[in-house]
C-alpha positions as CSV (number, residue, x, y, z in Angstrom):
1,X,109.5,153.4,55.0
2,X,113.1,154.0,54.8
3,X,115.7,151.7,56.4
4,X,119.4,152.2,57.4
5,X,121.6,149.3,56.8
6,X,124.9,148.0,58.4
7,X,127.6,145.7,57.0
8,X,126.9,142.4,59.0
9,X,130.4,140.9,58.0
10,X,133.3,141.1,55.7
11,X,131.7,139.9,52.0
12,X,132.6,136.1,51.1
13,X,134.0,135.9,47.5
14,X,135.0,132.7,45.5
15,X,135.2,132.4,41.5
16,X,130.9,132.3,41.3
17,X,130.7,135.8,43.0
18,X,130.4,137.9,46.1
19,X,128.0,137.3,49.2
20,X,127.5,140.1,52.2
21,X,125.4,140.1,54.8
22,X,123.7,143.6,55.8
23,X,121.4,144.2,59.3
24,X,118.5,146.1,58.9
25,X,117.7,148.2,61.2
26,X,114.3,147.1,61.9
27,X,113.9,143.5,59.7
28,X,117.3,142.0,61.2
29,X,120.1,140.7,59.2
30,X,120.1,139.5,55.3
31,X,122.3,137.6,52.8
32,X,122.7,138.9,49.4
33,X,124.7,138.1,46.4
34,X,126.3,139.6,43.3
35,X,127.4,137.3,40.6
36,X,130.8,137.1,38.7
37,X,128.9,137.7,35.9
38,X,127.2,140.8,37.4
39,X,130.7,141.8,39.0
40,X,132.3,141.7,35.3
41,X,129.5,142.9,32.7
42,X,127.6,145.7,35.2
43,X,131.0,146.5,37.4
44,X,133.7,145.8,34.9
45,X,135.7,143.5,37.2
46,X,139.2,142.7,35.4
47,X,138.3,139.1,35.4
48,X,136.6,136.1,37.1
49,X,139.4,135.8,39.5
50,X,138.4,136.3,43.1
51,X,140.3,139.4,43.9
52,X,139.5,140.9,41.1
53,X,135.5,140.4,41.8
54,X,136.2,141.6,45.2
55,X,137.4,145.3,44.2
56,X,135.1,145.7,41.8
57,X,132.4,144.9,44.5
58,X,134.7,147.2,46.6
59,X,134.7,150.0,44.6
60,X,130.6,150.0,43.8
61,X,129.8,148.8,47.2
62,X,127.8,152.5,47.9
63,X,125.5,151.3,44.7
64,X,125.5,147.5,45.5
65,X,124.1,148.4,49.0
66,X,121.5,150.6,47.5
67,X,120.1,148.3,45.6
68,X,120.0,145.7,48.5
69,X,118.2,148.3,50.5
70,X,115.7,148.7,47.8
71,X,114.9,145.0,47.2
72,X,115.1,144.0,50.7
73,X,111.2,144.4,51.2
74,X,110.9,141.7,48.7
75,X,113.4,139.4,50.1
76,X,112.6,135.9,51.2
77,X,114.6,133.0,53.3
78,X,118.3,132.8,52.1
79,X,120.8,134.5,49.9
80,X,118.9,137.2,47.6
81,X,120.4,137.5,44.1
82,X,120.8,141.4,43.3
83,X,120.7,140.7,38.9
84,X,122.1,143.2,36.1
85,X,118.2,144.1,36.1
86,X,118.1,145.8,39.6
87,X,122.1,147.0,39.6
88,X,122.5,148.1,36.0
89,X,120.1,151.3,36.9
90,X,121.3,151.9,40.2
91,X,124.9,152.3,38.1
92,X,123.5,154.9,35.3
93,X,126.0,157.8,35.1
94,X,128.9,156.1,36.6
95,X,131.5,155.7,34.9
């Protein structure tokens, strides 16, 4: 079963990563998170600094939100942590 997904609200960022909350269609709403480190090795955000995690999550936000649609059948109560393990093949090819 294929879900669309929605931006819930604007993503929260601080020096230990980015949070966003996306509604799915049918499940309802869901809190995910992308760490600095995830931001700087997978993404290749400048730094650790705030904005520059933000427009690296900017910039790969198509890719980020596939991969929370595809783990969202998994996810459980609270934020969900989308690792290097799930984004680093949903970013093969780009460069």
């Amino acid at each position: 079963m294929t879900e669309d997904i929605t931006r819930a609200s604007e993503p929260v960022v601080d020096q230990s990563g980015v949070r966003f909350t996306v509604f799915f269609e049918v499940r309802g709403p869901q809190v995910f998170e992308v760490s600095a480190r995830v931001l700087v090795d997978v993404f290749r955000a400048r730094s650790y600094r705030p904005d520059d995690l933000l427009a690296a999550f900017t910039q790969h936000q198509e890719t980020i939100a596939n991969a929370a649609k595809a783990w969202h059948g998994k996810a459980g109560p609270g934020a969900q942590k989308l690792d290097d393990a799930l984004l680093r093949p949903q970013r093969a090819g780009m460069p």
